[in-house]
C-alpha positions in Angstrom: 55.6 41.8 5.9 54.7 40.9 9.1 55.7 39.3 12.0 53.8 36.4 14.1 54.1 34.1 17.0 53.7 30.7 16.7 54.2 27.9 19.1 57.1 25.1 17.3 56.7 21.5 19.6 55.4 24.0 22.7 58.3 26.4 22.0 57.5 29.9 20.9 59.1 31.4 18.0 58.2 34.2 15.8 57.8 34.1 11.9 57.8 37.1 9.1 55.7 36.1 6.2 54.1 38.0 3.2 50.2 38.4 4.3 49.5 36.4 0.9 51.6 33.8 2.4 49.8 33.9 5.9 46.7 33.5 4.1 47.5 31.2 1.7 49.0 28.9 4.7 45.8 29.4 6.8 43.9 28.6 3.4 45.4 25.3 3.5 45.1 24.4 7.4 41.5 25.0 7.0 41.6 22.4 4.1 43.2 19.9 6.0 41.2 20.6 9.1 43.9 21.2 10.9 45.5 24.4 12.9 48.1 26.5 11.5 50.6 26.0 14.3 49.9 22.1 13.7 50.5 22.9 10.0 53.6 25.1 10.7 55.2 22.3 13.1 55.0 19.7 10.0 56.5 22.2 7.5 59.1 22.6 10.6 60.2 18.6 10.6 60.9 18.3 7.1 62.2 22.1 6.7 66.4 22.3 5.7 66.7 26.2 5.6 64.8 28.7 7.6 61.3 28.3 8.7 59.6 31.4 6.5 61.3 30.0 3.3 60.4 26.5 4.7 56.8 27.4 5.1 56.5 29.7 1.5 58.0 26.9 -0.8 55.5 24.4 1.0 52.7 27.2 0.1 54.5 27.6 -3.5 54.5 23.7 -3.9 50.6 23.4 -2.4 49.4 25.9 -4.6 51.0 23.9 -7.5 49.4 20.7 -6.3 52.6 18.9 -4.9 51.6 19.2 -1.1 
């Protein structure tokens, strides 16, 4: 696991993922021509728990077509 930086609405704040999960989340930015930080601040809005199991369900849930 490791951990990354990100920047949250301009504020930094740091995130431990799975690799598979990194990559799987820049995967998707890509799709969506978008960022990963822009991704990460959407998954952010909506999230209820913390941000890593916010941003690995939204992976799980993209991966099974539901994003």
């Amino acid at each position: 696991m490791k951990k990354r930086s990100v920047l949250i609405a301009g504020h930094p704040t740091s995130v431990s993922l799975e690799e598979e999960f990194w990559e799987a989340l820049k995967a998707i930015a890509q799709t969506r021509g978008t960022s990963v930080n822009a991704l990460i601040e959407e998954i952010d809005t909506t999230r209820t728990g913390n941000l890593s199991s916010a941003i690995r369900v939204f992976v799980l849930n993209a991966v099974q077509g539901r994003a």
